[in-house]
C-alpha positions in Angstrom: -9.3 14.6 13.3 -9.5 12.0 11.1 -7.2 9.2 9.4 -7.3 8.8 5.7 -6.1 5.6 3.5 -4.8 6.0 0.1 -5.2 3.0 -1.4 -2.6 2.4 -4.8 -4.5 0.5 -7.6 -3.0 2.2 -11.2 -0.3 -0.3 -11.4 -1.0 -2.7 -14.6 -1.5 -6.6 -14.7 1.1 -7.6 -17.5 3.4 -10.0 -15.0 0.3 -11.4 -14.2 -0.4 -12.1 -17.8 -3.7 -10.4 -17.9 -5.2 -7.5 -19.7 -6.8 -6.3 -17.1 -4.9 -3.3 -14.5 -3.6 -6.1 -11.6 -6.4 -4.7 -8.8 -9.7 -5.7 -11.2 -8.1 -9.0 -11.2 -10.7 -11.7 -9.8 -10.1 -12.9 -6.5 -12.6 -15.7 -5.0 -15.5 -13.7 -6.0 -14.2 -10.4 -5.2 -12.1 -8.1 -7.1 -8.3 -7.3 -5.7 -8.9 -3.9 -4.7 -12.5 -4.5 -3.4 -10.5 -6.7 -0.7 -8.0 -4.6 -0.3 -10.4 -1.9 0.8 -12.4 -4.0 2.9 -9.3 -5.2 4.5 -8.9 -1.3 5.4 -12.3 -0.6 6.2 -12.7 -4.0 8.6 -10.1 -1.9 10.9 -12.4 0.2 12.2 -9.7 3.0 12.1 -10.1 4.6 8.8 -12.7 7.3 8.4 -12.4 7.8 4.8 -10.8 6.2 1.3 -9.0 7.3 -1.5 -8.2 4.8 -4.0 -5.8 5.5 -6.8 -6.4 4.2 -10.3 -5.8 4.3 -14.0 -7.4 7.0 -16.2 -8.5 4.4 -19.0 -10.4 2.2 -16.3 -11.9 4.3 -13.8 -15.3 3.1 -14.8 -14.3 -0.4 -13.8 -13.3 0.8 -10.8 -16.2 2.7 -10.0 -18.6 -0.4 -10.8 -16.1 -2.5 -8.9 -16.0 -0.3 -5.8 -19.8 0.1 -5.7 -20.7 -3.5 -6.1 -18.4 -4.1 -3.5 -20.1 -3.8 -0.4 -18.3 -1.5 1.5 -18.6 0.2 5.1 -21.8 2.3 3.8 -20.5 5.3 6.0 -17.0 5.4 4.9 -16.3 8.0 1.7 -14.7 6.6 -1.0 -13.1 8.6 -3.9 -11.3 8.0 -6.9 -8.6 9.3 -8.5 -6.6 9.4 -11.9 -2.9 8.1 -11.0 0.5 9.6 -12.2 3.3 8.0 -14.0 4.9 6.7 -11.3 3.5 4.8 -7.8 5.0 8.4 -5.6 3.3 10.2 -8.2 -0.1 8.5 -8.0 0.0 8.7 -3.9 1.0 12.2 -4.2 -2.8 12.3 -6.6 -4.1 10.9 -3.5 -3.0 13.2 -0.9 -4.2 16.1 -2.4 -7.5 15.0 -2.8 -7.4 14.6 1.1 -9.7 17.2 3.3 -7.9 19.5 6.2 -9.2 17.6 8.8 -7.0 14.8 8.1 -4.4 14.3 10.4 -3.2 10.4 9.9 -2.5 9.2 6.5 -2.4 4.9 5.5 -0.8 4.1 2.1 -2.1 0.9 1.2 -1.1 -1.0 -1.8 -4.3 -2.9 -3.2 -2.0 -6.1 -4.7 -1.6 -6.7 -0.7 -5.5 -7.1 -0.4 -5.3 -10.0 2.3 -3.3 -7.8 4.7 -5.3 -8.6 8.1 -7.6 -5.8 9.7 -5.4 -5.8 12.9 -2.2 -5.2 11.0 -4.0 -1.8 10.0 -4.7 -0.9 13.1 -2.0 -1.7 15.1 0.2 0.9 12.3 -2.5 3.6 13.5 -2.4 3.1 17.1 1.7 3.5 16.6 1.5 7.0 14.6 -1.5 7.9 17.4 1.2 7.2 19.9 3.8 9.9 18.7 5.4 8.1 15.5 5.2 10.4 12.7 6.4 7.5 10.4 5.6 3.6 10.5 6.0 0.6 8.4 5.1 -3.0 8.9 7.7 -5.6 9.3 8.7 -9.0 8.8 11.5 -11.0 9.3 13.6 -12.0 6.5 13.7 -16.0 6.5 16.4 -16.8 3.1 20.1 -16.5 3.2 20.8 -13.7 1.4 24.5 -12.2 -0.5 25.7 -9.4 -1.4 27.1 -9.8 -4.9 30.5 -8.4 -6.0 33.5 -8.6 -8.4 35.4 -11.1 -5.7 32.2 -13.4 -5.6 29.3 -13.1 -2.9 29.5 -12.3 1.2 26.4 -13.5 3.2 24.8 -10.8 4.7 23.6 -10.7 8.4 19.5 -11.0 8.3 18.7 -11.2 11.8 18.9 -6.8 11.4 17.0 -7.0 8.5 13.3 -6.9 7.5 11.0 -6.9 4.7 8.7 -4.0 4.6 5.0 -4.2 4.0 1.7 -2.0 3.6 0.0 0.1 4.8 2.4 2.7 5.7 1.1 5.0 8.1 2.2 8.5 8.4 1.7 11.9 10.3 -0.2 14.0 7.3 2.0 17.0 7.8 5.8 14.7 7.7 3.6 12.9 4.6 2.5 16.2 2.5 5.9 17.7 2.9 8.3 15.0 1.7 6.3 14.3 -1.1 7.0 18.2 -1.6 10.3 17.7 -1.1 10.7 15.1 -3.9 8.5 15.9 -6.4 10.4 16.5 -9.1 11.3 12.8 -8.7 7.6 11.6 -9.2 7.2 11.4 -12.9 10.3 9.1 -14.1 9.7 5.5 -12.5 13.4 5.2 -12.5 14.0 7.6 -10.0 10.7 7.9 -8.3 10.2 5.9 -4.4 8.9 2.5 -4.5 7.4 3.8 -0.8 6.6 6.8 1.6 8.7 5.5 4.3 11.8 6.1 2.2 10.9 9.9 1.3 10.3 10.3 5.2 13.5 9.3 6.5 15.4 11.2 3.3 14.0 14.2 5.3 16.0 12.8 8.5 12.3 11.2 9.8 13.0 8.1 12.1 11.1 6.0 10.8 9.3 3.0 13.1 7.8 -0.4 13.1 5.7 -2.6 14.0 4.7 -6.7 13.1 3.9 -7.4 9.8 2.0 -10.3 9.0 2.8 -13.3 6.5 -0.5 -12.7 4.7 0.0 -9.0 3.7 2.3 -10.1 0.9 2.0 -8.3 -2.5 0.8 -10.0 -5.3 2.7 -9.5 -8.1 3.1 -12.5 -10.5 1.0 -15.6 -11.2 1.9 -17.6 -8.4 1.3 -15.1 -6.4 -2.5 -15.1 -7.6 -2.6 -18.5 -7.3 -1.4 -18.1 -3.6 -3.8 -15.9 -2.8 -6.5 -18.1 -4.3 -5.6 -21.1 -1.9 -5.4 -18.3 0.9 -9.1 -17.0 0.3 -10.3 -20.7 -0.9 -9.2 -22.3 2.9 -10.7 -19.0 4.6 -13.8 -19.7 2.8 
């Protein structure tokens, strides 16, 4: 039995300003989703990768991937993605072989996301935990908003959830089934796998996160990242 990653990389660049889709975005020498994957593959837990990406630039991707000096024994395979981040991982799962039993979703803008973060979200769906996100603590005072003015809200329950997700294949298969027809309209589509899980009545557990798996999204995110992988150098 084997554990597969589906690694999300059709998501564009424009609030990063650049042309370019977000994940062929330059990073220290090395594309975003060429560290992603290495991220995933440095784990030592993942036995083969499918990596999600956007019809118009799977070329890119391809030449990317291949000069990226990847685990040579680790399958990698591309796939067109959907309209929607749901319906690009459900792409992904379906290009997965039988033999899969564990399933990662990775998204590539969190391409510094340590090597042991990955595997301890393995060892906890190994363990008996058909659902699993990475955690960490929420450090801002945060409201809620209403017509009467704002309430603080109690953080020390709450958390912010990172990637990858890791999943039992069967829960994973069947509550992207279950939601389908929510895939193709962004608006009501999931934002992650965890979510579609426990809409099925899935517990869903946890384990650390780590400071560095944060998602790059706008440009001082890139610039973060850049310092990150500048110091490491």
């Amino acid at each position: 039995m084997r554990v597969a990653a589906v690694l999300t990389a059709a998501g564009s660049g424009s609030r990063l300003g650049h042309e370019l889709p977000k994940a062929l975005v330059d990073l220290g020498g090395a594309t975003v989703v060429v560290r992603a994957a290495r991220g995933l593959l440095a784990s030592g837990v993942v036995d083969l990768l499918v990596v999600t990406v956007p019809a118009e630039h799977q070329g890119a991707f391809a030449a990317a991937l291949t000069a990226g000096e990847l685990e040579p024994d680790v399958p990698v395979t591309l796939v067109v993605g959907g309209a929607s981040r749901q319906a690009s991982v459900a792409a992904g799962l379906r290009e997965l072989p039988a033999d899969v039993d564990v399933v990662l979703v990775h998204d590539a803008a969190r391409c510094l996301t340590p090597p042991a973060m990955v595997a301890r979200v393995v060892a906890a769906v190994r363990a008996g935990h058909r659902a699993v996100v990475p955690t960490v603590a929420v450090t801002d005072t945060l409201v809620e908003v209403g017509p009467d003015g704002v309430r603080t809200v109690d953080r020390t329950t709450l958390r912010a959830v990172q990637t990858p997700q890791g999943f039992d294949r069967a829960l994973l298969d069947r509550a992207h089934r279950a939601a389908a027809d929510r895939a193709h309209d962004e608006r009501q589509a999931a934002t992650d796998d965890a979510s579609l899980c426990a809409a099925l009545g899935e517990p869903v557990a946890t384990v650390d996160g780590a400071d560095e798996a944060f998602k790059i999204t706008t440009a001082r995110d890139l610039a973060v990242a850049r310092t990150l992988v500048k110091e490491d150098a």
